[in-house]
mmCIF file as gemmi writes it, N, C-alpha and C atoms, coordinates in Angstrom:
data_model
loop_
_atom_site.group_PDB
_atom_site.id
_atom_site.type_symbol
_atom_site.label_atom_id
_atom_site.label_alt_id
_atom_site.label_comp_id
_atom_site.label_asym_id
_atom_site.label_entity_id
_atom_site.label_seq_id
_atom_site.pdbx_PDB_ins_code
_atom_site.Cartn_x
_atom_site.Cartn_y
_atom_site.Cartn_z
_atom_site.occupancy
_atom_site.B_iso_or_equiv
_atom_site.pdbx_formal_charge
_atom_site.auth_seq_id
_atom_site.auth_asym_id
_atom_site.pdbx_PDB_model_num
ATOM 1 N N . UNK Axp A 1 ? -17.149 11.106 -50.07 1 0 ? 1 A 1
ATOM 2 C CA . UNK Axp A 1 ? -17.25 9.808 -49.44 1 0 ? 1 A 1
ATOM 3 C C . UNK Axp A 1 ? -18.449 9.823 -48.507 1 0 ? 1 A 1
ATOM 4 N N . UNK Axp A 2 ? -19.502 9.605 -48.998 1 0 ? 2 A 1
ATOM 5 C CA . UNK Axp A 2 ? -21.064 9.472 -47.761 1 0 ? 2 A 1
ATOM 6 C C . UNK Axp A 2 ? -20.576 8.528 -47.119 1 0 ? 2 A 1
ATOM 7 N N . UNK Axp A 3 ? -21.092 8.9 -45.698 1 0 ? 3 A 1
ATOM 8 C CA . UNK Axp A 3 ? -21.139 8.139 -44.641 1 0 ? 3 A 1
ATOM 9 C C . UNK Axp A 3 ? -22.378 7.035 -44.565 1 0 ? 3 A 1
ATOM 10 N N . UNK Axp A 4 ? -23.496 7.296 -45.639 1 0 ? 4 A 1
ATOM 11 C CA . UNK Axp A 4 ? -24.588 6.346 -45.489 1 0 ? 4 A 1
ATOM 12 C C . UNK Axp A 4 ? -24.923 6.947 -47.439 1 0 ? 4 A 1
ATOM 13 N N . UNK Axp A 5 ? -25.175 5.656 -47.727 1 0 ? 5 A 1
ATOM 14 C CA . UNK Axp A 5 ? -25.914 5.384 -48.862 1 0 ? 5 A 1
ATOM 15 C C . UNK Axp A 5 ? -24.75 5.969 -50.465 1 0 ? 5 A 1
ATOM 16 N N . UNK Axp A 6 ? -25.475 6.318 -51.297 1 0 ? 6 A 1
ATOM 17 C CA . UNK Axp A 6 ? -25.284 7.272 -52.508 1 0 ? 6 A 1
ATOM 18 C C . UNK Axp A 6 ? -24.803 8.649 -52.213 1 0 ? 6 A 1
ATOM 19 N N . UNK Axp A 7 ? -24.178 9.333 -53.24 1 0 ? 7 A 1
ATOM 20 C CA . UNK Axp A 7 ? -23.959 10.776 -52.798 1 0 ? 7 A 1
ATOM 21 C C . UNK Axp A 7 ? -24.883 11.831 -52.666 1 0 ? 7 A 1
ATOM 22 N N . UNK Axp A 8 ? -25.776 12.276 -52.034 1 0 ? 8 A 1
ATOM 23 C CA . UNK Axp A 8 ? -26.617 13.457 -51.958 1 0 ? 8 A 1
ATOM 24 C C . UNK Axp A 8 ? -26.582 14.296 -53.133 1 0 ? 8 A 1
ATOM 25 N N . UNK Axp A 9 ? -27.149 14.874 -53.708 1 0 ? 9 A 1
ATOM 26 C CA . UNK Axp A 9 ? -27.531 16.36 -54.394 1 0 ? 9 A 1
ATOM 27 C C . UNK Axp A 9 ? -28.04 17.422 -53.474 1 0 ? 9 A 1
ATOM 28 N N . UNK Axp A 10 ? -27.384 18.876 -53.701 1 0 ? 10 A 1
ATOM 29 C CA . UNK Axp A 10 ? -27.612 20.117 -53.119 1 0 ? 10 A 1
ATOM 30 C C . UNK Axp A 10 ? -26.469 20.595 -52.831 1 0 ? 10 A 1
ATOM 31 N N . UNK Axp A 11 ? -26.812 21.508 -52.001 1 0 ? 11 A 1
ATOM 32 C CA . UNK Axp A 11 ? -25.389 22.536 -52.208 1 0 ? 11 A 1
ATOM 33 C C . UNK Axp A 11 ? -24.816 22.279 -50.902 1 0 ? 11 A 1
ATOM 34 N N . UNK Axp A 12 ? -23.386 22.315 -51.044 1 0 ? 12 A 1
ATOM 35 C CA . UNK Axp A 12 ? -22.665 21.611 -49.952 1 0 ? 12 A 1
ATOM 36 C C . UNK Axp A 12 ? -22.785 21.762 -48.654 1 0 ? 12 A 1
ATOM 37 N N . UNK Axp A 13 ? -22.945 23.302 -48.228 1 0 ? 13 A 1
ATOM 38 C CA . UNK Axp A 13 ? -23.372 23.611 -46.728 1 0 ? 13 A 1
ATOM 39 C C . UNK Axp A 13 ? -24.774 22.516 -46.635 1 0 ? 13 A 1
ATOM 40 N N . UNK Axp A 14 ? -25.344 22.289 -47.099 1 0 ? 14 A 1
ATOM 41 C CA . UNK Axp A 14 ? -26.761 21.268 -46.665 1 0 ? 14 A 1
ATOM 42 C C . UNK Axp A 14 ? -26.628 19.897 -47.016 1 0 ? 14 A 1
ATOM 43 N N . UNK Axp A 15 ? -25.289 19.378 -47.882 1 0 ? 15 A 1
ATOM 44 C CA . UNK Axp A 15 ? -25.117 18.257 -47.331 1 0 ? 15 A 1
ATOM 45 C C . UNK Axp A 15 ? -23.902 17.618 -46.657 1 0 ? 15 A 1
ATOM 46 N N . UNK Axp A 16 ? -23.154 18.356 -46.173 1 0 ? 16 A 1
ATOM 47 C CA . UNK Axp A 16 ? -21.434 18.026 -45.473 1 0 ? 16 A 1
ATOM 48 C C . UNK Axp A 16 ? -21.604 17.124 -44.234 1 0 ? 16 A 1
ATOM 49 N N . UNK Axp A 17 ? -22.788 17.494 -43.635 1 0 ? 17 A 1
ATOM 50 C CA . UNK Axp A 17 ? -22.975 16.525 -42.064 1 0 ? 17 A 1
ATOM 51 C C . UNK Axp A 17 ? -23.406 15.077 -43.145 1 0 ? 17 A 1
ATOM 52 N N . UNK Axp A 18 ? -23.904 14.437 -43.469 1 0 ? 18 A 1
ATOM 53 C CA . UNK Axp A 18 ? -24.431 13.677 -44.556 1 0 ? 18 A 1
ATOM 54 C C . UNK Axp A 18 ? -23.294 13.002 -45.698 1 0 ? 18 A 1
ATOM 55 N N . UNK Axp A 19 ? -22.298 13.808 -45.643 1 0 ? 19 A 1
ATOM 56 C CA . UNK Axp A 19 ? -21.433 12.85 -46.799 1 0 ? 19 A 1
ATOM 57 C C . UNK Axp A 19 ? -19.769 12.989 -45.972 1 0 ? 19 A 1
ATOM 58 N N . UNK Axp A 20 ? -19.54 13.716 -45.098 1 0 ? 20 A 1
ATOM 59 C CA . UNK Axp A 20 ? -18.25 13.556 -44.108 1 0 ? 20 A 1
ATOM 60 C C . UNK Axp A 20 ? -18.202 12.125 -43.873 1 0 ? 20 A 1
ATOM 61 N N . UNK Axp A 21 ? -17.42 11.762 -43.206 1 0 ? 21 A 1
ATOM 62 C CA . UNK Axp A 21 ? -16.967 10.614 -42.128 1 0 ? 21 A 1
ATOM 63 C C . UNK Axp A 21 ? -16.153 11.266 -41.228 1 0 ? 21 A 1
ATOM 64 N N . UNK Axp A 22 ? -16.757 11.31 -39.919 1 0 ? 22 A 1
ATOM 65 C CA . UNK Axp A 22 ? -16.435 11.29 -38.542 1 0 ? 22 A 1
ATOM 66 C C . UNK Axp A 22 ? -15.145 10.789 -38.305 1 0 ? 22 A 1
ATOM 67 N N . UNK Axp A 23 ? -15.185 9.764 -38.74 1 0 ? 23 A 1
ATOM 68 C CA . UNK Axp A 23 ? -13.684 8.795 -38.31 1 0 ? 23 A 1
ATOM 69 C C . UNK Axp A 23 ? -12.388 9.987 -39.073 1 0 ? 23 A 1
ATOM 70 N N . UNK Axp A 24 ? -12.775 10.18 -40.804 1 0 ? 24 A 1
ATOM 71 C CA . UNK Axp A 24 ? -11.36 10.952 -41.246 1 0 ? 24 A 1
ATOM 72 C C . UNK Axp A 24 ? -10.962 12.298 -40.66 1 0 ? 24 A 1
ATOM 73 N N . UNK Axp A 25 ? -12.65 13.091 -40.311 1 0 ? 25 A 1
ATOM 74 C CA . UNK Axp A 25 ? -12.034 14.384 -40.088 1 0 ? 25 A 1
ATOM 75 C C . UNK Axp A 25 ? -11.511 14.115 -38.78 1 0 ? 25 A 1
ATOM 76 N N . UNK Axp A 26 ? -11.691 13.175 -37.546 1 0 ? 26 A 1
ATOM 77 C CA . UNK Axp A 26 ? -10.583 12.875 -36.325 1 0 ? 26 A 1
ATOM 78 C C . UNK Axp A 26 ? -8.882 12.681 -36.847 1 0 ? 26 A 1
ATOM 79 N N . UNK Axp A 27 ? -8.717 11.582 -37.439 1 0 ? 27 A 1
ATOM 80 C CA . UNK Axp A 27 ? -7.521 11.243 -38.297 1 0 ? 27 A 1
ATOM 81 C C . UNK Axp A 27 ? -7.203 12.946 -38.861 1 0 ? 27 A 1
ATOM 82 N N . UNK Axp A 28 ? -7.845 13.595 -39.355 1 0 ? 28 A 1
ATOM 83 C CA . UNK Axp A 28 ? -7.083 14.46 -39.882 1 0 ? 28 A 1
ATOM 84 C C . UNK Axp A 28 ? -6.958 15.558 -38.817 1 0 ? 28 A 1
ATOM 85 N N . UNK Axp A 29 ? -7.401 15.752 -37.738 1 0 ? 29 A 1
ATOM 86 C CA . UNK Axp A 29 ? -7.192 17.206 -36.784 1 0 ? 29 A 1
ATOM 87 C C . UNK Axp A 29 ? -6.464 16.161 -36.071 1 0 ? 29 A 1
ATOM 88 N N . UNK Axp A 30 ? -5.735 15.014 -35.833 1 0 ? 30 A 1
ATOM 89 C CA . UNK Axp A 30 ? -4.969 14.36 -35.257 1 0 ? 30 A 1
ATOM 90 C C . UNK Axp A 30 ? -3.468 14.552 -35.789 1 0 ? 30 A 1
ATOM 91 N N . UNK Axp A 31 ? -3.242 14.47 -36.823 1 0 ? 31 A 1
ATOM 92 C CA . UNK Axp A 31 ? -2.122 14.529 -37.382 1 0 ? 31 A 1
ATOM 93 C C . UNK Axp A 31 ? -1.996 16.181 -37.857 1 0 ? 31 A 1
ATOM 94 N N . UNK Axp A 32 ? -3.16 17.244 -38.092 1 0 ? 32 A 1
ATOM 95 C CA . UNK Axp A 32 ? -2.38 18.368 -37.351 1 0 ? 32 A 1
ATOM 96 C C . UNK Axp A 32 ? -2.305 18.84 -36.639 1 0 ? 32 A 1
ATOM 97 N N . UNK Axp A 33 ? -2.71 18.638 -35.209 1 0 ? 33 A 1
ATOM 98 C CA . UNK Axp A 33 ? -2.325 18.763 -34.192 1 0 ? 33 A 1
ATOM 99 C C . UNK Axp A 33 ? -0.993 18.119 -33.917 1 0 ? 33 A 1
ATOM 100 N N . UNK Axp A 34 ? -0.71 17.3 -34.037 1 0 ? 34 A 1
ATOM 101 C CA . UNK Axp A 34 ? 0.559 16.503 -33.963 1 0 ? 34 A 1
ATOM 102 C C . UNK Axp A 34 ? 2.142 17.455 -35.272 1 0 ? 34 A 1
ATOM 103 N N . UNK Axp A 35 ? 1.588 17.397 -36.243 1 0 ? 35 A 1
ATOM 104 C CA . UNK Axp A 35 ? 2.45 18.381 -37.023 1 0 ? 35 A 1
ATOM 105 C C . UNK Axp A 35 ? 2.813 19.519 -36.586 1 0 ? 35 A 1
ATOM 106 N N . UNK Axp A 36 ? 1.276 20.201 -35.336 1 0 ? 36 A 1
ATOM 107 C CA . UNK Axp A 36 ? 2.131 21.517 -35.037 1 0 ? 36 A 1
ATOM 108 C C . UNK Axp A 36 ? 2.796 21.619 -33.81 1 0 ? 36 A 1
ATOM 109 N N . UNK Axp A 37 ? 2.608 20.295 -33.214 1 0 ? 37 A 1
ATOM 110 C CA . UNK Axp A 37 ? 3.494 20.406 -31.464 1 0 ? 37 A 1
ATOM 111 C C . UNK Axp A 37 ? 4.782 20.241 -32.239 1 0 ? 37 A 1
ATOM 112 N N . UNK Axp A 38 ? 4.705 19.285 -32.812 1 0 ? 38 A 1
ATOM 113 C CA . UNK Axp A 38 ? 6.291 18.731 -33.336 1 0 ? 38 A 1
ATOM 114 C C . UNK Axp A 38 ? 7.014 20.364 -33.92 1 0 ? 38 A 1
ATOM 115 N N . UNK Axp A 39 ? 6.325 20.866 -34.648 1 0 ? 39 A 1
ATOM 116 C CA . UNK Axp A 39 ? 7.134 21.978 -35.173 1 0 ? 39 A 1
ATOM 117 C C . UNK Axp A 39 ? 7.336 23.204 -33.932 1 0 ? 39 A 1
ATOM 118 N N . UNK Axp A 40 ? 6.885 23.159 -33.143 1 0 ? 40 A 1
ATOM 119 C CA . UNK Axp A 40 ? 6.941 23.665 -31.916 1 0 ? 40 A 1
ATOM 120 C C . UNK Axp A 40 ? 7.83 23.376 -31.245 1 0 ? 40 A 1
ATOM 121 N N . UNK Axp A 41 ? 8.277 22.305 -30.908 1 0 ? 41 A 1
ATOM 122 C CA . UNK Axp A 41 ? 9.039 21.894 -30.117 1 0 ? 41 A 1
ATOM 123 C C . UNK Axp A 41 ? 10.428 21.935 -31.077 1 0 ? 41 A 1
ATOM 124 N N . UNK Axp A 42 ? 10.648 21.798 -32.243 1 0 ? 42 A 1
ATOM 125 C CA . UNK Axp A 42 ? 11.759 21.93 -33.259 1 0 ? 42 A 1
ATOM 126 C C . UNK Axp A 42 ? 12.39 23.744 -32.595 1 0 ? 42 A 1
ATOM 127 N N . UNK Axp A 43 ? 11.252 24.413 -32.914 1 0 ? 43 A 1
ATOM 128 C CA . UNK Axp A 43 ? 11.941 25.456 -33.109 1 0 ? 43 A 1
ATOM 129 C C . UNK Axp A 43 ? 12.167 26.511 -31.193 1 0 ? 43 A 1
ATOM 130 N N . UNK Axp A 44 ? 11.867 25.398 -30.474 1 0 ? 44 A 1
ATOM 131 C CA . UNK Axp A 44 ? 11.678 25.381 -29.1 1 0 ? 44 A 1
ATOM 132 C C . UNK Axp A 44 ? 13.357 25.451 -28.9 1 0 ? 44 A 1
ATOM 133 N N . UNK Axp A 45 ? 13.852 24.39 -29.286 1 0 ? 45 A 1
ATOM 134 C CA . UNK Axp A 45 ? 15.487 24.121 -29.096 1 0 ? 45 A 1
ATOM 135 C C . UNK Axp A 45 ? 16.063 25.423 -29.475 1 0 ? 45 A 1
C-alpha cells in the first residue's frame, strides 16, 4: 500500500519508508500494545 503514487521497484529494505503508511503501522502497535496489557492483567488475577 504506497503512501504516495505507484508501487516502487527494488528491494524492500530501500523501499519500506516509501510504500508503509504511518497511520497503519500506529493502528497496529496500538492494538498490540493493548492485547498485551489486557493479557497481563488476565493473568494478574
Amino acid at each position: 500500500m504506497p503512501a504516495l503514487r505507484s508501487m516502487p521497484q527494488g528491494a524492500p529494505d530501500e523501499v519500506f519508508d516509501i510504500v508503509y503508511h504511518p497511520t497503519l503501522v500506529a493502528a497496529y502497535a496500538s492494538v498490540l500494545a493493548t492485547s498485551r496489557s489486557l493479557s497481563r492483567l488476565v493473568h494478574a488475577s
